[in-house]
Z-matrix of the N, CA and C atoms (Angstrom, degrees):
N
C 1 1.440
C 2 1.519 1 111.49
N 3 1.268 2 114.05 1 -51.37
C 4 1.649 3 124.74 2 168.80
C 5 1.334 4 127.01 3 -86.12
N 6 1.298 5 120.28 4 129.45
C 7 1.672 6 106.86 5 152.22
C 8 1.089 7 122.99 6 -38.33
N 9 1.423 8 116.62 7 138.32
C 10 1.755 9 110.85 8 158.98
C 11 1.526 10 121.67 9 -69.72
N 12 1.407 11 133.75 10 144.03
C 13 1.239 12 123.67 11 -172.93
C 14 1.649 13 103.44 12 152.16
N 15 1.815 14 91.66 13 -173.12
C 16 1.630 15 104.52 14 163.66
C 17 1.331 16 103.58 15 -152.28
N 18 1.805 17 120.33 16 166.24
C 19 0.883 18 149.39 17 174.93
C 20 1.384 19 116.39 18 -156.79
N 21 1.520 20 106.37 19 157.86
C 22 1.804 21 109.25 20 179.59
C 23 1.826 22 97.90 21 -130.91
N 24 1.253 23 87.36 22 158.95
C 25 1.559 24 105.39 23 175.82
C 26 1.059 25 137.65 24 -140.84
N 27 1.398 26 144.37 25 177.69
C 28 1.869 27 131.03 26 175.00
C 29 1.726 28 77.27 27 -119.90
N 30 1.285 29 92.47 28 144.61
C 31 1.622 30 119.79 29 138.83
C 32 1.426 31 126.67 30 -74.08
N 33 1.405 32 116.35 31 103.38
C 34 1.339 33 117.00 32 -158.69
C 35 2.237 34 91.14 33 -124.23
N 36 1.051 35 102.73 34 100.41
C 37 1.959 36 106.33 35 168.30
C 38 1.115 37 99.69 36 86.47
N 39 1.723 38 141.82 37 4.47
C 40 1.491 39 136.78 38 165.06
C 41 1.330 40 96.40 39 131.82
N 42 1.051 41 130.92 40 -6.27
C 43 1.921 42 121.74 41 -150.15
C 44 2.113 43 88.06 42 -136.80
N 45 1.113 44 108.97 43 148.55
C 46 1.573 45 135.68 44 178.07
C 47 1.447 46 94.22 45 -103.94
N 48 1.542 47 127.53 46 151.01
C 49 1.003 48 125.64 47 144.71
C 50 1.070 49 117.00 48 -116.54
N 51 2.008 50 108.70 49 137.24
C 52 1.544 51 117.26 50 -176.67
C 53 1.338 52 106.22 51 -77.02
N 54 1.372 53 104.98 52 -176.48
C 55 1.768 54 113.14 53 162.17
C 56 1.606 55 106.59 54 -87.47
N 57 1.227 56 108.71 55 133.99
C 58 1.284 57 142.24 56 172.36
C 59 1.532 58 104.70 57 -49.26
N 60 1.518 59 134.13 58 -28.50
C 61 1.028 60 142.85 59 130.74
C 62 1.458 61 121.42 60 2.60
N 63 1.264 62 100.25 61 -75.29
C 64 1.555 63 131.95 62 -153.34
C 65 1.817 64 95.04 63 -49.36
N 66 1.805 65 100.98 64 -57.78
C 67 1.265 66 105.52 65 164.57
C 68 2.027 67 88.64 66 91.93
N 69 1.470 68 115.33 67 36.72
C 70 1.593 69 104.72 68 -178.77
C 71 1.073 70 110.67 69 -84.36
N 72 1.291 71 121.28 70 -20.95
C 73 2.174 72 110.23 71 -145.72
C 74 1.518 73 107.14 72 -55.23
N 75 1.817 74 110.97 73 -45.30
C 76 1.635 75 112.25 74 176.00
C 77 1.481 76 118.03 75 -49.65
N 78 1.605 77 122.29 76 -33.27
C 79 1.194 78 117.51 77 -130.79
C 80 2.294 79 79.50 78 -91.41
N 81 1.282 80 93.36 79 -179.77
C 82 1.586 81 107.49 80 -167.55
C 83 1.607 82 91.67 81 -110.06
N 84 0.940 83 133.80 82 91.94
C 85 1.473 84 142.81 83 -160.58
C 86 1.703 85 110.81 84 -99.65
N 87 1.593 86 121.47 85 167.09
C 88 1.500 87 138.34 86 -175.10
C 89 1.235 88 100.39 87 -162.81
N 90 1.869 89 95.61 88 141.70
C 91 1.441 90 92.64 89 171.27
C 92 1.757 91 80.92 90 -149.63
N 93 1.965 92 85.07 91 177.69
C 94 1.753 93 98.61 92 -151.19
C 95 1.499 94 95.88 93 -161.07
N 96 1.257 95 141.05 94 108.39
C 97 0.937 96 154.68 95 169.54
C 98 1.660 97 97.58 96 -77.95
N 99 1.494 98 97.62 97 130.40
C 100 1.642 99 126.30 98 -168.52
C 101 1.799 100 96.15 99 -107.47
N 102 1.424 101 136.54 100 -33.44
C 103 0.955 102 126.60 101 148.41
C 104 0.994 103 117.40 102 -173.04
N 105 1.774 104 140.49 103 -119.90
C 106 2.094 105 92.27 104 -166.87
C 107 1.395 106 98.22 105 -105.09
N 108 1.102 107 134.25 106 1.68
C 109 1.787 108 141.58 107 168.97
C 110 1.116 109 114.19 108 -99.01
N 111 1.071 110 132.06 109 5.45
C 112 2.124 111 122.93 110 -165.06
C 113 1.521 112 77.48 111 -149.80
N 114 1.270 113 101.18 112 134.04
C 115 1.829 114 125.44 113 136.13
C 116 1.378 115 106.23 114 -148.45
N 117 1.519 116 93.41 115 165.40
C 118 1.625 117 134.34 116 168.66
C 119 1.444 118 130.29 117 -91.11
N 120 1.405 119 103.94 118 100.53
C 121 2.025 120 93.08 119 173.80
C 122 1.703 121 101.18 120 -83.74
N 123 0.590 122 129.72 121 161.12
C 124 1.874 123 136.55 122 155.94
C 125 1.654 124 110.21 123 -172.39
N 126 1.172 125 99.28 124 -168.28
C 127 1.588 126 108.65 125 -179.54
C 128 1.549 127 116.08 126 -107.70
N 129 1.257 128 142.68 127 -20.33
C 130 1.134 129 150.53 128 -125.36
C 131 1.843 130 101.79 129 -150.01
N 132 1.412 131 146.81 130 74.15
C 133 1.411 132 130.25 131 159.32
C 134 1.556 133 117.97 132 5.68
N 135 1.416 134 101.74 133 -61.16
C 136 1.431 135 99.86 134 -163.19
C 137 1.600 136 105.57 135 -72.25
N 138 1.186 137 143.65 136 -40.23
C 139 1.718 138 135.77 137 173.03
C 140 1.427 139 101.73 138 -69.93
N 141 1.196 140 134.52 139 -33.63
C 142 1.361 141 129.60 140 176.62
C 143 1.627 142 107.37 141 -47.94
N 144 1.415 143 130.90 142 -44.55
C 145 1.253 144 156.28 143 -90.71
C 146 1.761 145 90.11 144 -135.03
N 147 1.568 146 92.29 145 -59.61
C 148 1.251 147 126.86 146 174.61
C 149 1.243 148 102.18 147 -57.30
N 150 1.180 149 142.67 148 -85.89
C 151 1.905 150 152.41 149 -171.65
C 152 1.297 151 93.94 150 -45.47
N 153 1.394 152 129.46 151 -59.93
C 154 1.316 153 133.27 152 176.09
C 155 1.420 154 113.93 153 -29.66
N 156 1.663 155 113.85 154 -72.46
C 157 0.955 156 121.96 155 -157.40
C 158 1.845 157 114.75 156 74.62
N 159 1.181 158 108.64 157 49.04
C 160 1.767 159 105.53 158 -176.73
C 161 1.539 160 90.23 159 -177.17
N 162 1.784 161 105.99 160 176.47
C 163 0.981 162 110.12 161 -162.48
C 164 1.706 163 100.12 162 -130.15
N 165 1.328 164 102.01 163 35.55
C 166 1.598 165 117.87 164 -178.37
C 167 1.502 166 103.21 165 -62.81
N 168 1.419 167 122.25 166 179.84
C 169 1.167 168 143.89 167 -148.82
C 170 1.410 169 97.48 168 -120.69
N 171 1.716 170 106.57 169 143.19
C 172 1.311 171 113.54 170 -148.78
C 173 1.726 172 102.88 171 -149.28
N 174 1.237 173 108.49 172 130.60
C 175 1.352 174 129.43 173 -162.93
C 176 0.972 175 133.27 174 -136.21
N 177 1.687 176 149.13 175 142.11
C 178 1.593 177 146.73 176 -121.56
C 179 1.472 178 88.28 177 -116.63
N 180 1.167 179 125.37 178 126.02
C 181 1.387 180 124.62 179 168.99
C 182 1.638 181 95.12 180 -113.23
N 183 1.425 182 108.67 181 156.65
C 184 1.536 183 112.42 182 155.42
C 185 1.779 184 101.64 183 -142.76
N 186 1.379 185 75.30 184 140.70
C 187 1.761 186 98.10 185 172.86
C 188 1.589 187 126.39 186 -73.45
N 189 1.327 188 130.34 187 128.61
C 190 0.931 189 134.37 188 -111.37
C 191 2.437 190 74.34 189 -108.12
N 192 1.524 191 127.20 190 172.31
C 193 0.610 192 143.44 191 148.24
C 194 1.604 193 126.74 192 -34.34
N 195 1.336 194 125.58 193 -28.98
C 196 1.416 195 142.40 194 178.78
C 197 1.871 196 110.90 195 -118.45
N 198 1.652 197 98.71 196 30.89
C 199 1.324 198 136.15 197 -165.47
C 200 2.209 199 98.90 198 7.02
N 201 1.422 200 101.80 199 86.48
C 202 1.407 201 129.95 200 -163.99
C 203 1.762 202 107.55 201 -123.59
N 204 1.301 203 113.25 202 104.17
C 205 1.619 204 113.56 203 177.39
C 206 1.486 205 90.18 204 -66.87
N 207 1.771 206 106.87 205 141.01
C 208 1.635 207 118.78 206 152.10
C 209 1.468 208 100.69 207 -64.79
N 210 1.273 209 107.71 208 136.45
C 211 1.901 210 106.01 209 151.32
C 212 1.393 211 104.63 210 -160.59
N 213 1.459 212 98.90 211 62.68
C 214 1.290 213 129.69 212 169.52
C 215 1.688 214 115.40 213 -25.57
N 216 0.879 215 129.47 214 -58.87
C 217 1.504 216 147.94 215 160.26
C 218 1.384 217 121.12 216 -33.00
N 219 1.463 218 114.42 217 -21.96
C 220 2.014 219 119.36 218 -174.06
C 221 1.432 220 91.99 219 -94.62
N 222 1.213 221 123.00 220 -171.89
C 223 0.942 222 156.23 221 135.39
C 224 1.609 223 148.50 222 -57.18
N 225 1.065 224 148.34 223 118.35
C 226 0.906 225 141.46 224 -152.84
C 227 1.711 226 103.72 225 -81.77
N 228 1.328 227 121.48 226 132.69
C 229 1.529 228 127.68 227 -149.78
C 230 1.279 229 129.90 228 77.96
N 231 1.049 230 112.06 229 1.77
C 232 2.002 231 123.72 230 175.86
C 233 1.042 232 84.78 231 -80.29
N 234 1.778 233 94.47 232 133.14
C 235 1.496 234 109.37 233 161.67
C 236 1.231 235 111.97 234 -93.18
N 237 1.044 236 97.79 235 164.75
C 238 2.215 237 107.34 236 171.93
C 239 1.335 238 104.39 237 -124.21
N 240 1.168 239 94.50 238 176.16
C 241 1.926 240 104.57 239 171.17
C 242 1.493 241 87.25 240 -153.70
N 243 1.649 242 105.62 241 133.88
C 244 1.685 243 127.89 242 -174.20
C 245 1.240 244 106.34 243 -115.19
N 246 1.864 245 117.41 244 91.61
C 247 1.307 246 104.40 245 169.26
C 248 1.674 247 111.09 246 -105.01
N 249 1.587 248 87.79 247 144.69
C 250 1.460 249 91.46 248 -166.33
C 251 1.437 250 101.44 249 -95.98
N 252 1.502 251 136.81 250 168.96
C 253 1.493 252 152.88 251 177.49
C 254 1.772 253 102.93 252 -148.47
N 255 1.186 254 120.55 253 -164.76
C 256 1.750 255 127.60 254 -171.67
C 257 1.428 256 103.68 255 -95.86
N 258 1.422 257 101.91 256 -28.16
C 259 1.874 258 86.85 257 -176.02
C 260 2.257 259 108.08 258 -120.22
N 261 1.254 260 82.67 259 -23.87
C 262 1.630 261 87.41 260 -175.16
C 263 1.752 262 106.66 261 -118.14
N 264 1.111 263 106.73 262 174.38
C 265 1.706 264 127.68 263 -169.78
C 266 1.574 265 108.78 264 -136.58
N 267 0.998 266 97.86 265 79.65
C 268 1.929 267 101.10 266 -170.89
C 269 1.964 268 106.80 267 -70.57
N 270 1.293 269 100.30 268 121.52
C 271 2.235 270 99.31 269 -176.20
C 272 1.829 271 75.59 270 -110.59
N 273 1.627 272 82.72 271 117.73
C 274 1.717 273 86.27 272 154.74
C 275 1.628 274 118.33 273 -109.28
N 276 1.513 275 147.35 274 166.01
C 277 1.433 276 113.15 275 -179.35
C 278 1.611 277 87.30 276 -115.63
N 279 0.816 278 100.11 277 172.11
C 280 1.993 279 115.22 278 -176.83
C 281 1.338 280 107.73 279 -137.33
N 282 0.975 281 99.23 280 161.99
C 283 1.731 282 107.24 281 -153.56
C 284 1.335 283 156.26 282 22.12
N 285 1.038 284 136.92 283 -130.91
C 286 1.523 285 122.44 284 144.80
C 287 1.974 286 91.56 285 51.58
C-alpha cells in the first residue's frame, strides 16, 4: 500500500502533508493513535492494530486534495516524521 521510506513535515491548519508518492487521496484510509506521539494510517483495522500493538480506537481519515493528513489535534508547526512500511504509515511527532 505504501512506499518504503521516510519523510518529515509541519502541521500547517490541522492537516500534514504526505508525499504525493504515497499516491493516498483515492485509497479509503484509517488511522489509530498507538499513544500520544505515534500513530498509524493504513487501510485495514487489523495491520493498523498490528503496528500499533493495542486495541485503541480507530477512525476514517481522508486525504485532502493537496494530498494533506487531518491531525486536527497538533498544533500548527509540529513536525512529524512519515515512516512508511507495505501495509502501515507510522506519523511520529518530534519535539515540542
Amino acid at each position: 500500500m505504501f512506499l518504503v521510506g521516510e519523510a518529515e513535515s509541519v502541521v500547517r491548519g490541522g492537516k500534514a502533508a504526505l508525499p504525493s508518492e504515497y499516491r493516498l487521496r483515492k485509497k479509503k484510509l484509517l488511522f489509530m493513535w498507538k499513544d500520544e506521539r505515534t500513530g498509524y494510517l493504513g487501510e485495514t483495522r487489523g495491520a493498523l492494530r498490528f503496528a500499533a500493538g493495542t486495541e485503541g480506537p480507530v477512525t476514517d481519515v481522508e486525504i485532502d486534495s493537496e494530498n494533506r493528513l487531518p491531525l486536527k489535534t497538533l498544533k500548527d508547526g509540529q513536525r512529524v516524521r512519515l515512516s512508511g512500511c507495505v501495509s502501515t504509515l507510522e506519523v511520529s511527532l518530534i519535539g515540542r
